[in-house]
PDB file with SEQRES, HELIX, SHEET and CRYST1 records, atoms N, CA, C and O in Angstrom:
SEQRES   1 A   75  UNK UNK UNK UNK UNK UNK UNK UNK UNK UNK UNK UNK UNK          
SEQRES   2 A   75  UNK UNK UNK UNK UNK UNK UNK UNK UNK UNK UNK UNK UNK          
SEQRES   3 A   75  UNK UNK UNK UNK UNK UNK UNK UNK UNK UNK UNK UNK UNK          
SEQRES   4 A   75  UNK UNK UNK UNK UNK UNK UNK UNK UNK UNK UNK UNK UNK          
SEQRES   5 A   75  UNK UNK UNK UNK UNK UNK UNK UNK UNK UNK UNK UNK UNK          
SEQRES   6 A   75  UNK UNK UNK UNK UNK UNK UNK UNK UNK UNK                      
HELIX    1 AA1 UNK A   14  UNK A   18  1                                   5    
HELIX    2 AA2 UNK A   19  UNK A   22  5                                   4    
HELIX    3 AA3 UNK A   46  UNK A   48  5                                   3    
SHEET    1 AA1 3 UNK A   3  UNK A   8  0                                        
SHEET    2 AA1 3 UNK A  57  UNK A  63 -1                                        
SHEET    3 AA1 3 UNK A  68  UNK A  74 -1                                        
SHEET    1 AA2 2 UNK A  27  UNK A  31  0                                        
SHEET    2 AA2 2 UNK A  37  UNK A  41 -1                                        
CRYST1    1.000    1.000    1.000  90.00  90.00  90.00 P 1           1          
ATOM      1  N   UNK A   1     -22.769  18.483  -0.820  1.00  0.00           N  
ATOM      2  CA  UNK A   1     -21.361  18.848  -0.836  1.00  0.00           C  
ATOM      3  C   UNK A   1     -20.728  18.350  -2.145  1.00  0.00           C  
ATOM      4  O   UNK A   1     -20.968  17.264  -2.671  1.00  0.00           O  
ATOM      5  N   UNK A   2     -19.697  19.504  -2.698  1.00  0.00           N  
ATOM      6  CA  UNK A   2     -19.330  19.226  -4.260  1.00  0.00           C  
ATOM      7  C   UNK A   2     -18.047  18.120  -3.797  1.00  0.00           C  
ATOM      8  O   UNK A   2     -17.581  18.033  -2.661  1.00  0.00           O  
ATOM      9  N   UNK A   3     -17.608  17.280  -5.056  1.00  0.00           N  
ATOM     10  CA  UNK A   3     -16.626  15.920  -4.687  1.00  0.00           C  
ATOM     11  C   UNK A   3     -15.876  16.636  -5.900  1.00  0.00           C  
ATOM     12  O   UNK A   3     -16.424  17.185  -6.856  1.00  0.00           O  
ATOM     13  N   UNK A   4     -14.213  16.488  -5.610  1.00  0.00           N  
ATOM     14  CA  UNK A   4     -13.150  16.764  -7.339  1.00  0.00           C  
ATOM     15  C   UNK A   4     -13.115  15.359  -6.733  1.00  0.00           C  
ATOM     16  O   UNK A   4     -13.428  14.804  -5.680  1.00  0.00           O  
ATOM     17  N   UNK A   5     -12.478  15.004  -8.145  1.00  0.00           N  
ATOM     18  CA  UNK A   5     -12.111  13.723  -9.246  1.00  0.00           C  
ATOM     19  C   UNK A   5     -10.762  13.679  -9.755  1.00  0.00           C  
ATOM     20  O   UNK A   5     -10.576  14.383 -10.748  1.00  0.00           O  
ATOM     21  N   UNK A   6     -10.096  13.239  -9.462  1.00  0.00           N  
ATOM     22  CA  UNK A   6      -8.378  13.226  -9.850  1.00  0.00           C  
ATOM     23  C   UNK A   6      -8.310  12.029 -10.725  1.00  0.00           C  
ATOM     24  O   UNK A   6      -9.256  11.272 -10.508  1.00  0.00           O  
ATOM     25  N   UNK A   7      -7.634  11.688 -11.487  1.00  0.00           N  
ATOM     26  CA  UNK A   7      -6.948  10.289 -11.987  1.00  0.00           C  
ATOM     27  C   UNK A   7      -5.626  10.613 -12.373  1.00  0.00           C  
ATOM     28  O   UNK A   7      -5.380  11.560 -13.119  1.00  0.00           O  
ATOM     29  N   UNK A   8      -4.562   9.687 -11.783  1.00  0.00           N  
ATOM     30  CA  UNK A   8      -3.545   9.578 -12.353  1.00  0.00           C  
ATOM     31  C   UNK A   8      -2.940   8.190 -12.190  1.00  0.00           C  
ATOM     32  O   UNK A   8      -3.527   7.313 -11.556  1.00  0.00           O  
ATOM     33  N   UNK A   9      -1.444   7.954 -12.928  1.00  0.00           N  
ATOM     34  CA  UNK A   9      -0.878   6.986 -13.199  1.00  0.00           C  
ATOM     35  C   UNK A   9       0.074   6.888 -12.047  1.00  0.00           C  
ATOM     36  O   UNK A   9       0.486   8.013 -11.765  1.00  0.00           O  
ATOM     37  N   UNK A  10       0.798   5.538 -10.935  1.00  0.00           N  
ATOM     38  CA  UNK A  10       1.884   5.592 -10.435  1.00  0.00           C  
ATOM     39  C   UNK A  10       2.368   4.323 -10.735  1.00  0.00           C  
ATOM     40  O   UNK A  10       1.803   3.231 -10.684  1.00  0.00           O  
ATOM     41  N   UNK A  11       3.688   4.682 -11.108  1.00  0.00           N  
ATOM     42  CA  UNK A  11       4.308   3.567 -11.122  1.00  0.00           C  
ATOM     43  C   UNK A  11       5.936   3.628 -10.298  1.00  0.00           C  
ATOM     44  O   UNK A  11       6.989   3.953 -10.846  1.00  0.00           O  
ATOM     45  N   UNK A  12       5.767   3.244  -8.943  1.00  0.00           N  
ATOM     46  CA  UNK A  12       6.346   3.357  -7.907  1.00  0.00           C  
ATOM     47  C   UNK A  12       7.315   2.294  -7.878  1.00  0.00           C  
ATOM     48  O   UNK A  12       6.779   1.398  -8.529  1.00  0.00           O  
ATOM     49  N   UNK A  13       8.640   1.817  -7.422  1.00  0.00           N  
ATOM     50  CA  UNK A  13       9.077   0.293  -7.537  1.00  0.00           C  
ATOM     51  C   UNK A  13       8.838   0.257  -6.007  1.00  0.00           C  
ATOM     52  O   UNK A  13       8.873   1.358  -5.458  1.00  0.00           O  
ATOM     53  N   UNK A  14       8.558  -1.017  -5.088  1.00  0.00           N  
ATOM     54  CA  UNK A  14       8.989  -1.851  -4.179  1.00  0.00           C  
ATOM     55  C   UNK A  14       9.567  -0.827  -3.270  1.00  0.00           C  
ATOM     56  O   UNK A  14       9.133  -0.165  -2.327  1.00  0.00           O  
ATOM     57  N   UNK A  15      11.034  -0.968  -4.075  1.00  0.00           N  
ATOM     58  CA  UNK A  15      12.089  -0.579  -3.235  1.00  0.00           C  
ATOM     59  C   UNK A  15      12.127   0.876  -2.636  1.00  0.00           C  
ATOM     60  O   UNK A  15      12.406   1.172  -1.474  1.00  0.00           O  
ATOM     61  N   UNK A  16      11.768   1.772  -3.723  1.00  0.00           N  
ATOM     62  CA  UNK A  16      11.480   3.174  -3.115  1.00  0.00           C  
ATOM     63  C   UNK A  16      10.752   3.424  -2.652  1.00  0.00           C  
ATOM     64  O   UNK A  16      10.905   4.413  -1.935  1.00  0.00           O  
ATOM     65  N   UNK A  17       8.969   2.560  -2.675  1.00  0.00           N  
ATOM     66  CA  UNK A  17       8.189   3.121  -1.767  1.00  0.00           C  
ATOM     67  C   UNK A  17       8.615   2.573  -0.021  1.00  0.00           C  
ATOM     68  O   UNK A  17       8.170   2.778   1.108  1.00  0.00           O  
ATOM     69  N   UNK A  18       9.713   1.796  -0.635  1.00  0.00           N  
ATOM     70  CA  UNK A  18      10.215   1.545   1.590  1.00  0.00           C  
ATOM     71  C   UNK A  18      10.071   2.340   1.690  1.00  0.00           C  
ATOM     72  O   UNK A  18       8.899   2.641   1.916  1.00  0.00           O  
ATOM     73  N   UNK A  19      11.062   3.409   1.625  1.00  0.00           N  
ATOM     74  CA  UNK A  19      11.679   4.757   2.056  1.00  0.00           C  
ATOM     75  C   UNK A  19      10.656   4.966   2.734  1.00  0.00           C  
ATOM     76  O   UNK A  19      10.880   5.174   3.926  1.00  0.00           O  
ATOM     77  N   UNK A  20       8.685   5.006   2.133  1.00  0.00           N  
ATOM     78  CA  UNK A  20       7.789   5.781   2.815  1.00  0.00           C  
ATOM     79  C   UNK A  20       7.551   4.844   4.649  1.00  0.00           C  
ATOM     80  O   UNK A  20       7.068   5.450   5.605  1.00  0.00           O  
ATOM     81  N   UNK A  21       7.984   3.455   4.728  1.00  0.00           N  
ATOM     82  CA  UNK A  21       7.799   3.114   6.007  1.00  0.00           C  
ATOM     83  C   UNK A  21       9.308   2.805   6.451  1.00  0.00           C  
ATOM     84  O   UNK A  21       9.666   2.038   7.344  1.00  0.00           O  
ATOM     85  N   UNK A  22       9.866   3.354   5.859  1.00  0.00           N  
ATOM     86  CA  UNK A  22      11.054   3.942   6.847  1.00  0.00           C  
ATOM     87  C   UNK A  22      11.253   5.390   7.500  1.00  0.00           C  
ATOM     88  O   UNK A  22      12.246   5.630   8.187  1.00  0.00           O  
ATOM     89  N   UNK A  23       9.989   6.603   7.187  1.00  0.00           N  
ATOM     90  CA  UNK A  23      10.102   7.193   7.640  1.00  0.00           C  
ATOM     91  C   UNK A  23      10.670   8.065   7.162  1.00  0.00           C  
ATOM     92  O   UNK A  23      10.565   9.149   7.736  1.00  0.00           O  
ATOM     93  N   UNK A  24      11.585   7.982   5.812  1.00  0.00           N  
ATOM     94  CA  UNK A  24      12.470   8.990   4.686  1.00  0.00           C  
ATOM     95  C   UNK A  24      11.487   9.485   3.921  1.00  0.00           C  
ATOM     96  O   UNK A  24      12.103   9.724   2.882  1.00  0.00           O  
ATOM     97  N   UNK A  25      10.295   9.824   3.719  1.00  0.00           N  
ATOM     98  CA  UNK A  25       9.784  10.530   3.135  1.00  0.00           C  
ATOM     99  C   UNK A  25       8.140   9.620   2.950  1.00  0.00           C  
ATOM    100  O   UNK A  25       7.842   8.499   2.540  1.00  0.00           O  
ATOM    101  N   UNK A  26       7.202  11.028   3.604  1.00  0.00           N  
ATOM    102  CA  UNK A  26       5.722  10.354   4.487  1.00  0.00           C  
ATOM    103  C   UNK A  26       4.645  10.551   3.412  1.00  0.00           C  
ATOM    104  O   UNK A  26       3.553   9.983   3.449  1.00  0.00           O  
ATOM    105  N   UNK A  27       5.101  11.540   2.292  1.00  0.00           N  
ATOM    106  CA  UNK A  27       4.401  11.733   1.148  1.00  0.00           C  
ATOM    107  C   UNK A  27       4.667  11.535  -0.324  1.00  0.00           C  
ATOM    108  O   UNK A  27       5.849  11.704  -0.623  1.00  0.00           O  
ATOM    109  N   UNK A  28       3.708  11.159  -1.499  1.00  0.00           N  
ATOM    110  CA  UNK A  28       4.226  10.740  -2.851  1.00  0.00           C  
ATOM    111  C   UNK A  28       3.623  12.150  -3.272  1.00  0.00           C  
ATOM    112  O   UNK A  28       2.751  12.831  -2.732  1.00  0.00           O  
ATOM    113  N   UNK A  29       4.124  12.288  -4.035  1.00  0.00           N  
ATOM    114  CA  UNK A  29       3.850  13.637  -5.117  1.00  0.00           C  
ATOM    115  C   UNK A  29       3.214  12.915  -6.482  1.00  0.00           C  
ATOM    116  O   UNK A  29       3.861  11.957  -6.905  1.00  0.00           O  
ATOM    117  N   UNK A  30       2.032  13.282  -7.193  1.00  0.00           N  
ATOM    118  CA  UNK A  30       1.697  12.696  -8.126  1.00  0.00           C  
ATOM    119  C   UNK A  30       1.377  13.576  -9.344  1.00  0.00           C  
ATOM    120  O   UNK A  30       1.068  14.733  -9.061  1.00  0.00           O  
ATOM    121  N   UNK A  31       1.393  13.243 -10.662  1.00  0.00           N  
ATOM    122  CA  UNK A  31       0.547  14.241 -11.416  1.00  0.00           C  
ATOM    123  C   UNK A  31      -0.301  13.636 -11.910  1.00  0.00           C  
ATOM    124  O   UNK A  31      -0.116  12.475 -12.276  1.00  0.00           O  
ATOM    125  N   UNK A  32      -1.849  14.477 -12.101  1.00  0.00           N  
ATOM    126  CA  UNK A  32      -2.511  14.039 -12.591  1.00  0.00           C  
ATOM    127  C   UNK A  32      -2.966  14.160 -13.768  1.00  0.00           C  
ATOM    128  O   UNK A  32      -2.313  15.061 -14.293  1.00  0.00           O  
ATOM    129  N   UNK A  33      -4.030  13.597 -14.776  1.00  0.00           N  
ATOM    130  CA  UNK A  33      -4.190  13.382 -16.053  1.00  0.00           C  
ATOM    131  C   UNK A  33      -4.118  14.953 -16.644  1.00  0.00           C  
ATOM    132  O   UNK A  33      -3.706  15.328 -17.743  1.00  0.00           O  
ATOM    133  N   UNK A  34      -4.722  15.827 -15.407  1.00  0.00           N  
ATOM    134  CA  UNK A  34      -5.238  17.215 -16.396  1.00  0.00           C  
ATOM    135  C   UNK A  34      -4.035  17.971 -16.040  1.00  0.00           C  
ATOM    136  O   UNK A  34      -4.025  19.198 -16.138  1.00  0.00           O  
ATOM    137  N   UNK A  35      -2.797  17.158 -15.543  1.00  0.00           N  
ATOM    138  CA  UNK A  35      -1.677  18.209 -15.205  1.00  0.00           C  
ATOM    139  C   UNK A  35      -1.503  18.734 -13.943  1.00  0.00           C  
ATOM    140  O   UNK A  35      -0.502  19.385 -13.645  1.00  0.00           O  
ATOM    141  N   UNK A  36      -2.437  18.490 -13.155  1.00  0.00           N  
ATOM    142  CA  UNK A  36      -2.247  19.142 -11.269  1.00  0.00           C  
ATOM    143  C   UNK A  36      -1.550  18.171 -10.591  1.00  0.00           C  
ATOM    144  O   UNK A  36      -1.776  16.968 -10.463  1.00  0.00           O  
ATOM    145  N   UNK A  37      -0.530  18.984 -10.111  1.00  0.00           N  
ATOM    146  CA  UNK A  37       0.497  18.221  -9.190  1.00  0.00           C  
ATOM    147  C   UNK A  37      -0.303  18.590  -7.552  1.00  0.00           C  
ATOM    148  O   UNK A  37      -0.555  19.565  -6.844  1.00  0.00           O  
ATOM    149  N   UNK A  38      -0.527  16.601  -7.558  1.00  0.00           N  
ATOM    150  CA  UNK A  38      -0.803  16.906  -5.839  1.00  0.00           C  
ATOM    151  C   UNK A  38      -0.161  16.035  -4.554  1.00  0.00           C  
ATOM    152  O   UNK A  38       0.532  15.051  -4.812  1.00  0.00           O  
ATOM    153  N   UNK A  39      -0.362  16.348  -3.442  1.00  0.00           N  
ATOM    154  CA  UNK A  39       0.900  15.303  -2.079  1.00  0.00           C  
ATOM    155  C   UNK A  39      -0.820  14.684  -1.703  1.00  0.00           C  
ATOM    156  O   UNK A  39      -1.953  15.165  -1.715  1.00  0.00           O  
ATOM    157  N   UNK A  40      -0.262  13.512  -1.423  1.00  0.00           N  
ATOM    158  CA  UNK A  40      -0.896  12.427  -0.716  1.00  0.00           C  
ATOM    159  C   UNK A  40      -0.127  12.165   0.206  1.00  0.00           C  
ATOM    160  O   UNK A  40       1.050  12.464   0.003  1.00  0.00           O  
ATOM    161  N   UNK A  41      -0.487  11.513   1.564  1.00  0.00           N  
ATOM    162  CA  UNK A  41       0.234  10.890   2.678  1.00  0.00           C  
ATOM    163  C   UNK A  41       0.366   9.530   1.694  1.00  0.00           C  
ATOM    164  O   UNK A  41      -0.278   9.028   0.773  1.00  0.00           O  
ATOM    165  N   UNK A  42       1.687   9.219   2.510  1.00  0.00           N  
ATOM    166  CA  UNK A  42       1.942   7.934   1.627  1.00  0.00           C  
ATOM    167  C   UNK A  42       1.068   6.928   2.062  1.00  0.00           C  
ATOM    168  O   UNK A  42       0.606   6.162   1.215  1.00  0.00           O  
ATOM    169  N   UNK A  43       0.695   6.774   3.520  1.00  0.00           N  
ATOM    170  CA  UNK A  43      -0.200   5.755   4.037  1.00  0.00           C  
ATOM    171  C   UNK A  43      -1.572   5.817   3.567  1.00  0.00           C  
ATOM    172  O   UNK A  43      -2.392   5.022   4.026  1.00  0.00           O  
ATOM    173  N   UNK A  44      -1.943   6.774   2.605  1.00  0.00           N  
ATOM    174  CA  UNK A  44      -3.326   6.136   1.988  1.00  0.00           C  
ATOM    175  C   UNK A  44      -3.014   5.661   0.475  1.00  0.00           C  
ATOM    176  O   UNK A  44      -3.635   6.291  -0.380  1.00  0.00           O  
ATOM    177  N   UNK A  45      -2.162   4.664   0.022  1.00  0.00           N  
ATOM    178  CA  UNK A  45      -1.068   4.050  -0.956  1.00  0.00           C  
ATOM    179  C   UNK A  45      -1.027   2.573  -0.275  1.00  0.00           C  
ATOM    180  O   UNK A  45      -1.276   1.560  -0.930  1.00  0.00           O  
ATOM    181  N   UNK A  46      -0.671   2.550   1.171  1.00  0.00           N  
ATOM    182  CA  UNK A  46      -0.035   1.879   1.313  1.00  0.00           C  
ATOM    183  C   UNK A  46      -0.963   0.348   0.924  1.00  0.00           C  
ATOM    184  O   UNK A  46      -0.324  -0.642   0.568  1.00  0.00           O  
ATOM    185  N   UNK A  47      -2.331   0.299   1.024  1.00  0.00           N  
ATOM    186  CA  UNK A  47      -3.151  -0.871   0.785  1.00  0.00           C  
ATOM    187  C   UNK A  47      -2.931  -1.351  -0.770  1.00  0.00           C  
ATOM    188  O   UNK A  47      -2.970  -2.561  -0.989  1.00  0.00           O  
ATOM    189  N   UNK A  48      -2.675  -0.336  -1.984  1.00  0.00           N  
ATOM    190  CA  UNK A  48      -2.154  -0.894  -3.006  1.00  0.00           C  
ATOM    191  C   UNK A  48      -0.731  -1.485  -3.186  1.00  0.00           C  
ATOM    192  O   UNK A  48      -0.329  -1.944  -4.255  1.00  0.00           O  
ATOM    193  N   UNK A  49      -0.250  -1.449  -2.426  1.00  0.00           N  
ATOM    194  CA  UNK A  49       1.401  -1.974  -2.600  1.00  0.00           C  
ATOM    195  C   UNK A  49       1.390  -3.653  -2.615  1.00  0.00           C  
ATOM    196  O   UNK A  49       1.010  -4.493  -1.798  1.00  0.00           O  
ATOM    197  N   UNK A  50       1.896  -3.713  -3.732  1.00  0.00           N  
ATOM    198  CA  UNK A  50       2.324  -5.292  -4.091  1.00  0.00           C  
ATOM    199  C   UNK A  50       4.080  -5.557  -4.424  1.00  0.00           C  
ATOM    200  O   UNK A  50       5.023  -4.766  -4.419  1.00  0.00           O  
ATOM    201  N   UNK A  51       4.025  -6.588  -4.620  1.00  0.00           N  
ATOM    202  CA  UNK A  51       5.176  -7.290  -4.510  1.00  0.00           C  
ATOM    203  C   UNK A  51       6.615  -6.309  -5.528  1.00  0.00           C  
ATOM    204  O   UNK A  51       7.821  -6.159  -5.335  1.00  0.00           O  
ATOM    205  N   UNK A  52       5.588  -5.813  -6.667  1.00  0.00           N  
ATOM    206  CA  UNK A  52       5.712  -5.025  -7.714  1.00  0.00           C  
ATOM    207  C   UNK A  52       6.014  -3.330  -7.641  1.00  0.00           C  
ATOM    208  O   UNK A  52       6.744  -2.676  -8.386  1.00  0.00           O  
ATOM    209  N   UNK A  53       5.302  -2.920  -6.636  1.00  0.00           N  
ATOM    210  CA  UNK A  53       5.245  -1.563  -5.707  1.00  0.00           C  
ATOM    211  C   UNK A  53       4.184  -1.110  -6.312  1.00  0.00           C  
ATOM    212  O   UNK A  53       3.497  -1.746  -7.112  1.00  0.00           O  
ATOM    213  N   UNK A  54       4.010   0.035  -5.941  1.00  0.00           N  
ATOM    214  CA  UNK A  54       2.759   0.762  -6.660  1.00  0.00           C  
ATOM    215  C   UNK A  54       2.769   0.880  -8.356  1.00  0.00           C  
ATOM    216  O   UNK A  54       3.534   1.584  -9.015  1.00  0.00           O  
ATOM    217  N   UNK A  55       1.532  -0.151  -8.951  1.00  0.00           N  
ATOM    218  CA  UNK A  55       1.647   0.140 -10.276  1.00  0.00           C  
ATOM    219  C   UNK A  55       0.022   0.560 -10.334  1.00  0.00           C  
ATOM    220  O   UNK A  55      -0.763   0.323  -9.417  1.00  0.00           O  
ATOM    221  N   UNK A  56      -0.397   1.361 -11.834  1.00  0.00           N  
ATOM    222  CA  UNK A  56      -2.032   0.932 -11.947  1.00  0.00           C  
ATOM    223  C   UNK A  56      -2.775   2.589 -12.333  1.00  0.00           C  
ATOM    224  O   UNK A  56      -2.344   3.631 -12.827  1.00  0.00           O  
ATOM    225  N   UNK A  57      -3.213   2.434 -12.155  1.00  0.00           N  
ATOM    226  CA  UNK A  57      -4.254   3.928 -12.473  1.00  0.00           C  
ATOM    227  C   UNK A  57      -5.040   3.693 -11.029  1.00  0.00           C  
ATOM    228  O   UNK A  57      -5.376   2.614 -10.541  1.00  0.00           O  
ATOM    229  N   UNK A  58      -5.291   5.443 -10.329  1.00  0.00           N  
ATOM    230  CA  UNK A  58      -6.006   5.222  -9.550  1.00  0.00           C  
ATOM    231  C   UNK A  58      -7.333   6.684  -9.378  1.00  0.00           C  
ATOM    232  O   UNK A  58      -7.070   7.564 -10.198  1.00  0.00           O  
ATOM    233  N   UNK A  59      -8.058   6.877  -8.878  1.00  0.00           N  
ATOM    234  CA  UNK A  59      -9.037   8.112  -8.895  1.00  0.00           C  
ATOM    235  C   UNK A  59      -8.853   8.170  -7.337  1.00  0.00           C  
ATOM    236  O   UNK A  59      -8.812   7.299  -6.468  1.00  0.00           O  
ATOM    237  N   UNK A  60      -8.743   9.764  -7.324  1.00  0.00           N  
ATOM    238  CA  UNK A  60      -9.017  10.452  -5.679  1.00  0.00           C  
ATOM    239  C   UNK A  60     -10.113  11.134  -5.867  1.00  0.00           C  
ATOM    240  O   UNK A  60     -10.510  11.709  -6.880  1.00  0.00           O  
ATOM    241  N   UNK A  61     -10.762  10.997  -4.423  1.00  0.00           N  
ATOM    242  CA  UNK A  61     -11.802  11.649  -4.168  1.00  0.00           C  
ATOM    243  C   UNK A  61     -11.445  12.792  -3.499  1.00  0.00           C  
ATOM    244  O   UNK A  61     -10.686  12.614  -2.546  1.00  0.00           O  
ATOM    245  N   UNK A  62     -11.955  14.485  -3.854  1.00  0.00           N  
ATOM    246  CA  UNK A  62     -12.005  15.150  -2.101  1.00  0.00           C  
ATOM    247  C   UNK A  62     -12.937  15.666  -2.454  1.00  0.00           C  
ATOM    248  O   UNK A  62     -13.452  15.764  -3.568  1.00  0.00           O  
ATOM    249  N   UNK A  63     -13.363  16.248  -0.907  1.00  0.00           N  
ATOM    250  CA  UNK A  63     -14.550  17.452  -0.936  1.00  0.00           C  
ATOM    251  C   UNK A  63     -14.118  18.562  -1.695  1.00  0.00           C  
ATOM    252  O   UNK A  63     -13.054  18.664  -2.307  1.00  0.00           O  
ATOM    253  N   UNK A  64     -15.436  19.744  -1.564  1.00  0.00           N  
ATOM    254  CA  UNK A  64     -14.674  20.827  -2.200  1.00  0.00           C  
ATOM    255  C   UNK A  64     -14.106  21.643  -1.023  1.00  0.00           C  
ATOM    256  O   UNK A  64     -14.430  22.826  -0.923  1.00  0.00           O  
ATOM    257  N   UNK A  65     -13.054  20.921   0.119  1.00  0.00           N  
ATOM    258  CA  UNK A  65     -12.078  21.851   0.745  1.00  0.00           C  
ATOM    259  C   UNK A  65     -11.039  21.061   0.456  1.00  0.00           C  
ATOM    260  O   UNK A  65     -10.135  21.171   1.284  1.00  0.00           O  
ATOM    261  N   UNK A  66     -10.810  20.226  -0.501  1.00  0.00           N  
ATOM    262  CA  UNK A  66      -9.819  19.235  -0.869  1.00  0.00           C  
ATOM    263  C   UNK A  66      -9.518  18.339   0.120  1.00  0.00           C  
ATOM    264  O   UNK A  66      -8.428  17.794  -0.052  1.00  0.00           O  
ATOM    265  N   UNK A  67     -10.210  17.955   1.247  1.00  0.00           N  
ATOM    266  CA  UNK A  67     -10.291  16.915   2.529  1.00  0.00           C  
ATOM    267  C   UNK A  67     -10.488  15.814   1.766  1.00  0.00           C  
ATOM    268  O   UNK A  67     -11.495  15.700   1.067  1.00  0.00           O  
ATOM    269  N   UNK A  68      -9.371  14.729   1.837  1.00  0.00           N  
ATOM    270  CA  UNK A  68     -10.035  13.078   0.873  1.00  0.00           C  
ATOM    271  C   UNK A  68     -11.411  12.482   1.423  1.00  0.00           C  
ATOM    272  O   UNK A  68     -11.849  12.726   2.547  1.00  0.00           O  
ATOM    273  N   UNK A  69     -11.822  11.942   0.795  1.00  0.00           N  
ATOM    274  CA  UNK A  69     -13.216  11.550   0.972  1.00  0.00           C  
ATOM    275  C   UNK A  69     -12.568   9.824   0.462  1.00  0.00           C  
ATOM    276  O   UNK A  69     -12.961   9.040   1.326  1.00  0.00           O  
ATOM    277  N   UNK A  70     -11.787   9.114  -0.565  1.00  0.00           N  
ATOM    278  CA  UNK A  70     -11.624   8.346  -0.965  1.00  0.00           C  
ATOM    279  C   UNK A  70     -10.683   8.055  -2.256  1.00  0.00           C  
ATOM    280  O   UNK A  70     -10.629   8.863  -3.183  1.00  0.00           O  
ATOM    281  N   UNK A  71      -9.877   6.732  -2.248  1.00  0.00           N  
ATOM    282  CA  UNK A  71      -8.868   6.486  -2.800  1.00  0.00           C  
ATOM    283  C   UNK A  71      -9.327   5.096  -3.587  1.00  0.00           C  
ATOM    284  O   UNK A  71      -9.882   4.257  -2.877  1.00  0.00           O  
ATOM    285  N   UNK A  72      -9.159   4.807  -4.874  1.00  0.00           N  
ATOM    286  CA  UNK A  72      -9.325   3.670  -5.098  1.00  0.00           C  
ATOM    287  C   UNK A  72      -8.018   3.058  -6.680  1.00  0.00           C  
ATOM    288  O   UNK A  72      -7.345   3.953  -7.192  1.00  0.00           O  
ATOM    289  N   UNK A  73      -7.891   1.915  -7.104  1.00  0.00           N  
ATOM    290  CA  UNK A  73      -7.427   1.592  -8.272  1.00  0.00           C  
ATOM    291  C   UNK A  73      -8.532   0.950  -9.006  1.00  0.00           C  
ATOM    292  O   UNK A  73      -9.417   0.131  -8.758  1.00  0.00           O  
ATOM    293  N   UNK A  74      -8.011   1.850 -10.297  1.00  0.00           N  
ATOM    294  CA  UNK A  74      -9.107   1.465 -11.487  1.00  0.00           C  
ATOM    295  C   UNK A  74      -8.123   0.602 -12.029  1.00  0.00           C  
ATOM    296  O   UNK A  74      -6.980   0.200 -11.814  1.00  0.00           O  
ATOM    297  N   UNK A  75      -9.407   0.455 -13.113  1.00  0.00           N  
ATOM    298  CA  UNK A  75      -8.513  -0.877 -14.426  1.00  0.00           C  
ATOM    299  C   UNK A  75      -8.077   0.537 -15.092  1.00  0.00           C  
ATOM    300  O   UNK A  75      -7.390   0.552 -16.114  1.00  0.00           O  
TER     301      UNK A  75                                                      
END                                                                             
């Protein structure tokens, strides 16, 4: 089974990613390096959130039906 490869940049503050566990909005919109705008549920984010909010470079995994397979932060 074929895997896409995403990388992009977020730099989220604290304060706005509440909103996502308050329930005001369940998805981040991101762009990525080659220009494709894609929605993530916010809850596969939520393990990077620091004090700081979402900062960092990260790579998505999906199959080729775009189903995530995996989320991680790079250096």
């Amino acid at each position: 089974m074929k895997s896409n490869v995403y990388l992009f940049t977020l730099n989220i503050s604290y304060h706005i990613f509440q909103q996502h566990y308050a329930g005001v909005a369940s998805t981040v919109v991101v762009k990525t390096d080659n220009g494709l705008t894609l929605q993530l549920p916010a809850s596969r984010l939520r393990p990077y959130l620091s004090q700081l909010g979402l900062k960092g470079r990260f790579r998505l995994t999906v199959d080729d039906a775009n189903r995530f397979k995996s989320l991680e932060q790079i250096v």
